[in-house]
BATORMI-5363 format. One record per residue (C-alpha): residue in three letters; x, y negated, z. Coordinates in steps of 0.05 Angstrom, whole numbers, plus 5000, padded with zeros to 4 digits. Each point is the difference from the previous one (the first is absolute). Layout:
BEGIN
ALAXYZ/...
END
This chain:
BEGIN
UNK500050005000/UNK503149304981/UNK501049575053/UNK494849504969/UNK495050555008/UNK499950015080/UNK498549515045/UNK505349695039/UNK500249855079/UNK504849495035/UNK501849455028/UNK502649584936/UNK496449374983/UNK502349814929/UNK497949345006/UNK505949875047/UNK504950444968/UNK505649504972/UNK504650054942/UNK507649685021/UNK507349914963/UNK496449854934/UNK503349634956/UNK495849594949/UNK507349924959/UNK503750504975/UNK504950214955/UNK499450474942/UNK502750714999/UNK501349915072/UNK496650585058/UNK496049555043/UNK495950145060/UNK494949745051/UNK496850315066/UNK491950185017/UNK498550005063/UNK493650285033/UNK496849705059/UNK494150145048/UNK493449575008/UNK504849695065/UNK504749774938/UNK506150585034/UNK503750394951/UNK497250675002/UNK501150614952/UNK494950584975/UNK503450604962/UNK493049964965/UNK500749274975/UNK499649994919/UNK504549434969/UNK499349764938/UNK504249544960/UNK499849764926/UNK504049504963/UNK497749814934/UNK502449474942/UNK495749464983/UNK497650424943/UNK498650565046/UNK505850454983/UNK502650425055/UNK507250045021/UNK504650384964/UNK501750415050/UNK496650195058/UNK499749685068/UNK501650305057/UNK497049955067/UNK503750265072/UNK496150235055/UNK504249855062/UNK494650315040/UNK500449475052/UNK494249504966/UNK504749794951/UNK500450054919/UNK504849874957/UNK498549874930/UNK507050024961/UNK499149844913/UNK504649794950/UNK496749554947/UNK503050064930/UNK499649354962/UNK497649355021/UNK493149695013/UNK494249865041/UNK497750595041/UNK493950135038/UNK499650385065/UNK494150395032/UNK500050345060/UNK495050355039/UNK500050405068/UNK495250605010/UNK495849764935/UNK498949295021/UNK504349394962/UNK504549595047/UNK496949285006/UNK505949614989/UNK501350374929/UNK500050104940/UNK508149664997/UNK503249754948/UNK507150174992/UNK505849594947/UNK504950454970/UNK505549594964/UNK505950174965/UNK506550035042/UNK506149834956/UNK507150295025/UNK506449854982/UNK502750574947/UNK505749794967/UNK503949374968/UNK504249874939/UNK504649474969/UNK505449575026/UNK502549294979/UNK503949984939/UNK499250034927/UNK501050744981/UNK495750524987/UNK493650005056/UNK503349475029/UNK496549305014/UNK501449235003/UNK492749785033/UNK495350474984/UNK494349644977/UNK492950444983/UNK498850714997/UNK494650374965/UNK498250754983/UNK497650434934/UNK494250335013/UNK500850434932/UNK507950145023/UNK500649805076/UNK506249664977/UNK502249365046/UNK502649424966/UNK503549355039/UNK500749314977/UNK508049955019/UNK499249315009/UNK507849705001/UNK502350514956/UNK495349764948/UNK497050744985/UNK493950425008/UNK502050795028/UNK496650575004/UNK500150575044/UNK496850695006/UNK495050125059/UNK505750235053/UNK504149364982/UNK504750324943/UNK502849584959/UNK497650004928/UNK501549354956/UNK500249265001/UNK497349504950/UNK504249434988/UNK495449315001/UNK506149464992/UNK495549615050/UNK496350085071/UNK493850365004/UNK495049905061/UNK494550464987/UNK498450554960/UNK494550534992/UNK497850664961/UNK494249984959/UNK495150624986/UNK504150254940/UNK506649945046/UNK503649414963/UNK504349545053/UNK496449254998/UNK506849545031/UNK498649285012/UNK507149654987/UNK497649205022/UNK506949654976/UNK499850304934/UNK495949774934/UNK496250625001/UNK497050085067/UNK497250705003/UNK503250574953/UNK496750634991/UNK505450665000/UNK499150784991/UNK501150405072/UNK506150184954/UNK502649294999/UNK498149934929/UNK497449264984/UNK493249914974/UNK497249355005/UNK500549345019/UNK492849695037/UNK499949274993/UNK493849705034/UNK497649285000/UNK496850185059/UNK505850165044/UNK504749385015/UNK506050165056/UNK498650715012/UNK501950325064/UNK496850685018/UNK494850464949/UNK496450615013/UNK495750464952/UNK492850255009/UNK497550714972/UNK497649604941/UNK506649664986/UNK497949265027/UNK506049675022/UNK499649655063/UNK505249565011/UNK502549445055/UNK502049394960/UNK504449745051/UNK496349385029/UNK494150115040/UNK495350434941/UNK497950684988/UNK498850124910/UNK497650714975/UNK500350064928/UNK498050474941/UNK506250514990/UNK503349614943/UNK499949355044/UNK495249664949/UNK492449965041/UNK500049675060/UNK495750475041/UNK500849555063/UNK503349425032/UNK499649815076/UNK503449715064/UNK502750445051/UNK503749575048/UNK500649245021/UNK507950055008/UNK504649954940/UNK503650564972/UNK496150445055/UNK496250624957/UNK506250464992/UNK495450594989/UNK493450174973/UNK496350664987/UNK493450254981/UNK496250615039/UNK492550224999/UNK498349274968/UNK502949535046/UNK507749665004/UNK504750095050/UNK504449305004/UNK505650045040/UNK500449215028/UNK506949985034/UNK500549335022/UNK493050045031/UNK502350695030/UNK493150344971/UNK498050424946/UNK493849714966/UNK495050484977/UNK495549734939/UNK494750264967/UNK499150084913/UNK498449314989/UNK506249705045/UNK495449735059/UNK503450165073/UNK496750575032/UNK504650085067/UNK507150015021/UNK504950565033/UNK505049795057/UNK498849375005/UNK496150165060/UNK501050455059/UNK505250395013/UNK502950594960/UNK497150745024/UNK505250325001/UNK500850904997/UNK503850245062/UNK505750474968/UNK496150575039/UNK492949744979/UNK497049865071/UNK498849475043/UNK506449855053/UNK498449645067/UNK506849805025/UNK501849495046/UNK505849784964/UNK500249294984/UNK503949974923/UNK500549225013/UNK504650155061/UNK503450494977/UNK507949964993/UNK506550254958/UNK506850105039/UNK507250094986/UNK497549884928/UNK507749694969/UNK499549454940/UNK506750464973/UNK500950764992/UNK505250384971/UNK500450434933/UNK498250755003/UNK500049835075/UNK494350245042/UNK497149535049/UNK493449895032/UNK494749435038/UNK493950145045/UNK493149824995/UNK496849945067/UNK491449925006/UNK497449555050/UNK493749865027/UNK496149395001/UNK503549775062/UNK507250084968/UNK501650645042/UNK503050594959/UNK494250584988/UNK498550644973/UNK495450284961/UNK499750614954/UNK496649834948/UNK503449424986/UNK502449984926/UNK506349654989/UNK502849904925/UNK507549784980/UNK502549864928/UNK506449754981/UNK500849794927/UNK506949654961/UNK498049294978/UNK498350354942/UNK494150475031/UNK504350584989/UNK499050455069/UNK505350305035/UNK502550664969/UNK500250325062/UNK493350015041/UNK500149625064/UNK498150375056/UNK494649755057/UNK501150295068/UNK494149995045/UNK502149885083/UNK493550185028/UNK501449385035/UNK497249404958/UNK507249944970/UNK501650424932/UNK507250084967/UNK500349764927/UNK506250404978/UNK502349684922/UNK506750074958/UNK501749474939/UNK502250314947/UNK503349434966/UNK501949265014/UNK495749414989/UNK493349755038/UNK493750395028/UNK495049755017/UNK494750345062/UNK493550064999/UNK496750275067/UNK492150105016/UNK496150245065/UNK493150304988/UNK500049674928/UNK502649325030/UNK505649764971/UNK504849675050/UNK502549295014/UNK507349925024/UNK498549305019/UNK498150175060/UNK507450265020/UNK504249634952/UNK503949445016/UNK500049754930/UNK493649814991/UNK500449984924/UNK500850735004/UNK493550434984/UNK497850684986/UNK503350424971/UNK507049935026/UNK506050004957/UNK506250405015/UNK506649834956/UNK504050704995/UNK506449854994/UNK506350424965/UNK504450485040/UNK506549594978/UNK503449454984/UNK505849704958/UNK506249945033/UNK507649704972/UNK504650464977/UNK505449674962/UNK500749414951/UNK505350094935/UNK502549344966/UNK502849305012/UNK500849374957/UNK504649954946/UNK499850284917/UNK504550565013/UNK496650724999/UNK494750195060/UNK500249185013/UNK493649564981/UNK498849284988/UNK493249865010/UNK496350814999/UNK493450004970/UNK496850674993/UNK500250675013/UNK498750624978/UNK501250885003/UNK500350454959/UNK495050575014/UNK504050524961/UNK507049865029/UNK499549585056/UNK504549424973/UNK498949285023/UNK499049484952/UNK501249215028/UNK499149314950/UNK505649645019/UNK496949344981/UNK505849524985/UNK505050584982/UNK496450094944/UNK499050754998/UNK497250585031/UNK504950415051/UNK497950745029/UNK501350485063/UNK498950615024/UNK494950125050/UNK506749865053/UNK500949284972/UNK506450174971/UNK501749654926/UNK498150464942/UNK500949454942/UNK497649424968/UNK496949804942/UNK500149274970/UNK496049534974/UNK499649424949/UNK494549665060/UNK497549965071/UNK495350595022/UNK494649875041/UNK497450775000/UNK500750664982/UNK497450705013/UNK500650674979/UNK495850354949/UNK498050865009/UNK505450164945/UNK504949635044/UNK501349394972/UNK501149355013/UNK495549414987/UNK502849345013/UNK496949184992/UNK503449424978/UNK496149434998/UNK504549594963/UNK503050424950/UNK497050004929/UNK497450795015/UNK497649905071/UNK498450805012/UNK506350544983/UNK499850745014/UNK507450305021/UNK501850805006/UNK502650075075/UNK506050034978/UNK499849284982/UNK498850134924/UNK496249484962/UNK493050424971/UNK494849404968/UNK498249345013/UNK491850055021/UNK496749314960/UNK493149955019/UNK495049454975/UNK495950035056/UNK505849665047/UNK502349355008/UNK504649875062/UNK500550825031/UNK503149835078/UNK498750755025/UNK498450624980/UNK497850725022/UNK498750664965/UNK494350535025/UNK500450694983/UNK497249924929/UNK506349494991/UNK495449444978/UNK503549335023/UNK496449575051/UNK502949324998/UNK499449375043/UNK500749384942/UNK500349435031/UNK499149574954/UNK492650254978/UNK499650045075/UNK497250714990/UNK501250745011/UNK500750334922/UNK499850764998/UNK503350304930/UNK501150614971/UNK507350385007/UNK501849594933/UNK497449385016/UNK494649934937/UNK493450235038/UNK497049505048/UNK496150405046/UNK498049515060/UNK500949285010/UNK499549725083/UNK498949355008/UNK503250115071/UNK501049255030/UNK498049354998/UNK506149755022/UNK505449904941/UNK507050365005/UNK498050295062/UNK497550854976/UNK507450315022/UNK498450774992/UNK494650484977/UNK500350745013/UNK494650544982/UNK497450455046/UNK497850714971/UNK496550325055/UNK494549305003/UNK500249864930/UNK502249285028/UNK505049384987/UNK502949725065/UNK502249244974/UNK505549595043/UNK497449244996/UNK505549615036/UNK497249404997/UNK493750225031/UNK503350415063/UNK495750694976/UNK499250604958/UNK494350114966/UNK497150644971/UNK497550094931/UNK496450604970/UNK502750254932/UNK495849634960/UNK502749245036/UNK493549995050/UNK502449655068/UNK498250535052/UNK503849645065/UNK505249715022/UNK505950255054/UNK504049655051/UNK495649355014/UNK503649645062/UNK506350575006/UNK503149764940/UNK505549364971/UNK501450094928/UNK499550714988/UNK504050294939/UNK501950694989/UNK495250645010/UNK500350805006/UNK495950455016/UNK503250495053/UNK499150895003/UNK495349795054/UNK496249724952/UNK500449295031/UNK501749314972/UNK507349695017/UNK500149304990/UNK505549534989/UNK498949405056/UNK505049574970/UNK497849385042/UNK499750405065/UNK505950434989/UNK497150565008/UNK497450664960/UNK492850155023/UNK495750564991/UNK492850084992/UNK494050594979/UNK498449854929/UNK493149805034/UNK503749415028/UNK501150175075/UNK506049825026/UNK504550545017/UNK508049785029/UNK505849624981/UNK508050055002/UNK502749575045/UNK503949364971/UNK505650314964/UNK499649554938/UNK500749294975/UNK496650024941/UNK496450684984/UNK498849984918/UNK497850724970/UNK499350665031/UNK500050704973/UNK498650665024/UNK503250744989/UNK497050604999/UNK503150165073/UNK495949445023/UNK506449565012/UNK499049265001/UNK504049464961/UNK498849234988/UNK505749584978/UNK501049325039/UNK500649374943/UNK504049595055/UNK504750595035/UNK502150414934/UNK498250635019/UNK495450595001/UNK497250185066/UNK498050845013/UNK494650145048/UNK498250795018/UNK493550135036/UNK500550205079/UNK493850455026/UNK497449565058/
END
């Protein structure tokens, strides 16, 4: 006999049975669970082996759950219903006790989506799946391909679905938004260019231009399932037009702030708007008119990491970091503590506090090695970290979702969340010896200018300005030979077959190529120079030169006829002393006397920052040392100083020079700059710390 087919005698009164631990939030795919509890007509919890429970949880459209719930007789009045709901939605929950509905039901029950963290890819730089400011994103449906607007780097690239590389398309200018359209075709809005939005094949294949009267200083654009482009025009309006950009379909405001819609999208006929300089997203229906806004109100809800509600008595306001040092120490490991406090200040403890640490490169690269956060039962917990290279991190610490605020304990009071740590190297450059005096005889210099070493035999190579020629050493310092020449060299380098290429302003051919061996090779005439002061080779052996006479940084092919970039690298005449090019961040670093800096410049001559700003007095010559850091040439402080290509100041030799000119590096990692005033070459060797 079913138990509905008996009649049932005890002491439980349904209507004062209650229902507890529900929440009306949760997340989806996640096991959730809340608790029935029978009571007697006195309102005490009371339990009946013969009590029938019932539970159902339905979608708005009636649909059961997926999967079954379950419910746990814990045979002491108390029920617990445990269900997992599969995808997200509105749910509706009945319960009834012994036949009879509970009178505070039915419930209604929110499952969202819960997003977590999966995986990353790309890095800054300009190679292969490598970025220089990301811009949009987007995603076939047709392929599931991703494909990035690479900002900087003036290129679209695709991926596959787990973040594989797969191709770029070159642009030739910045691109700010793109899209996919239904047949899969890549719609790229390029604002500085003629042609504002280009049309390409997923396989990079161009197809069309779409020139629309409509559209004035594009910004962002997004498709519809029927092709409609959407698109932010860059001021303060939202435009949708026909495919082809021809029909206006629509036209209306979306903020009162200037250059304030950065992104607009269409979804079950209305716009999303983001507005970020009213910090809202405006939601608008077909026609454009304002139906309501998102965030501009309230306060976020935020999902606990664990999906339930925590009731903690820890204050994130008060809350504290200690022993957390401004400077750590390469491949060093090192730690801080994060310690909870009440509302009153006093340290506390709770368990289900959730505390969340990130440190990222000023770059937003993480750590390659997790950091580790110890808990101390005891309000306090252990944040264990090692950085694997130099430069600056920055922290980013939250309590219960709460970011924190290091005003509260800093002394600087310009500091703020997140905190910055400057990791420092593990050595520094230290004297070892100094060859050369003044005089024309051989190993003597009047007036040194540059320097440079072989990397296939280790020979020095020093312009001995007023000598007129070029004299080299062995990696000792001792006289090898010299070779002579009909004017003054300001520079030289090597080249990757070994020889040597040397710059004489004033002589008729101002660039000549030598063996080692101090044999005369070619005379380099190029078109594309006027009045060549420095030069450099990378390892293609094109020539980077500092002219100072265009005032510009000229890069040329190995024979001088190809122009392939032109810097203009100063506004200050005469005063651009040496340009080197750094492989590894596709970057010219740019010595500007005159204006007491270095300044950065991507391959193509874009200004990306400058270096040394306060630390410097007429910097001149540059390297780039095997720790992959820049050495500058201090002339006006006598000093060589070293910094992360990033900029962050790193050390500096003490004052061992008058006048430091050029500096060089060898493949050891040995250190030498020649001194203009003292005649000689200075060696420094790196010393762990």
């Amino acid at each position: 006999m079913d138990i509905l087919d008996r009649v049932v005698v005890n002491h439980t009164d349904p209507s004062s049975t209650l229902v507890v631990q529900l929440c009306e939030t949760i997340g989806e795919q996640n096991e959730t669970y809340f608790t029935i509890i029978t009571r007697d007509s006195e309102g005490r919890q009371s339990y009946n082996k013969d009590d029938h429970i019932k539970c159902d949880i339905r979608t708005s459209t009636g649909d059961s759950l997926e999967t079954d719930l379950e419910i746990e007789d814990n045979e002491d009045g108390s029920y617990t219903v445990k269900y997992t709901p599969h995808r997200a939605g509105l749910y509706e929950l009945k319960i009834e006790v012994n036949g009879q509905p509970l009178d505070q039901g039915p419930w209604t029950v929110e499952v969202i989506h819960q997003y977590q963290f999966k995986f990353k890819f790309g890095s800054s730089g300009n190679g292969p799946g490598q970025f220089n400011y990301p811009s949009d994103i987007a995603v076939s449906e047709k392929t599931g391909t991703i494909v990035v607007s690479d900002f900087r780097n003036r290129r679209i690239q695709l991926f596959n679905s787990d973040g594989s590389y797969l191709r770029e398309i070159g642009l030739g200018t910045s691109c700010t938004a793109l899209s996919f359209t239904q047949v899969g075709h890549i719609i790229a809005v390029t604002p500085d260019d003629v042609n504002k939005v280009r049309l390409f094949a997923e396989n990079g294949s161009f197809v069309q231009y779409i020139n629309s009267a409509h559209l004035e200083w594009l910004f962002h654009i997004s498709t519809g399932k029927d092709d409609c482009i959407t698109a932010c025009d860059g001021k303060k309006h939202v435009v949708v037009t026909s495919p082809d950009g021809t029909e206006l379909l629509k036209r209306f405001s979306a903020s009162e702030h200037e250059e304030s819609v950065w992104c607009a999208i269409y979804h079950e006929e209305k716009f999303f708007v983001s507005d970020p300089k009213a910090s809202r997203v405006g939601v608008y229906d077909e026609d454009g008119m304002l139906l309501y806004d998102i965030g501009n109100e309230g306060s976020e809800e935020e999902v606990d990491i664990l999906d339930r509600v925590v009731v903690s008595q820890t204050d994130p306001s008060l809350s504290s970091v200690e022993h957390l040092l401004g400077v750590g120490i390469e491949q060093k490991e090192t730690y801080f503590f994060i310690v909870t406090r009440d509302s009153e200040g006093r340290q506390c403890y709770n368990m289900d506090d959730h505390i969340y640490c990130d440190i990222r490169t000023s770059t937003g690269d993480s750590l390659e090695t997790d950091l580790e956060i110890v808990d101390d039962e005891n309000g306090s917990y252990t944040v264990y970290y090692t950085p694997d290279r130099i430069g600056t991190y920055e922290v980013e610490i939250e309590v219960n979702g709460q970011p924190l605020d290091n005003s509260l304990w800093s002394d600087d009071q310009l500091d703020r969340s997140p905190w910055s740590i400057l990791v420092t190297c593990q050595y520094q450059y230290q004297f070892d010896f100094k060859f050369g005096s003044r005089g024309k005889g051989p190993g003597q210099f009047n007036d040194p200018y540059d320097i440079a070493i072989s990397g296939a035999t280790g020979t020095i190579a020093v312009s001995d300005y007023k000598n007129k020629r070029i004299q080299l050493f062995d990696s000792d310092g001792h006289y090898l030979r010299q070779i002579r020449l009909r004017a003054s060299c300001t520079s030289l380098d090597f080249t990757k077959s070994g020889h040597i290429i040397a710059v004489t302003p004033g002589d008729v051919h101002k660039i000549s190529l030598f063996s080692e061996k101090g044999q005369f090779v070619k005379y380099i005439d190029s078109e594309h120079l006027k009045f060549p002061f420095h030069v450099s080779i990378n390892d293609d052996d094109d020539i980077t030169v500092c002219d100072q006479e265009s005032n510009e940084v000229v890069v040329i092919s190995p024979d001088g006829t190809e122009l392939i970039t032109r810097i203009a690298a100063s506004e200050h005449d005469q005063s651009i002393m040496c340009a080197i090019y750094h492989e590894q961040t596709a970057c010219f670093f740019v010595s500007d006397s005159k204006a007491d800096l270095v300044n950065v410049f991507d391959e193509d001559g874009n200004f990306l920052n400058e270096i040394g700003g306060g630390r410097l007095l007429h910097p001149v010559g540059l390297a780039i040392d095997k720790f992959n850091n820049l050495i500058v040439c201090d002339t006006g402080n006598q000093r060589l100083k070293v910094f992360t290509i990033r900029g962050d100041f790193l050390s500096q030799t003490e004052q061992y020079f008058h006048t430091p000119h050029f500096v060089a590096v060898s493949d050891e990692g040995d250190v030498l700059a020649t001194d203009y005033e003292k005649n000689c070459v200075f060696l420094f060797q790196t010393v762990d710390l």
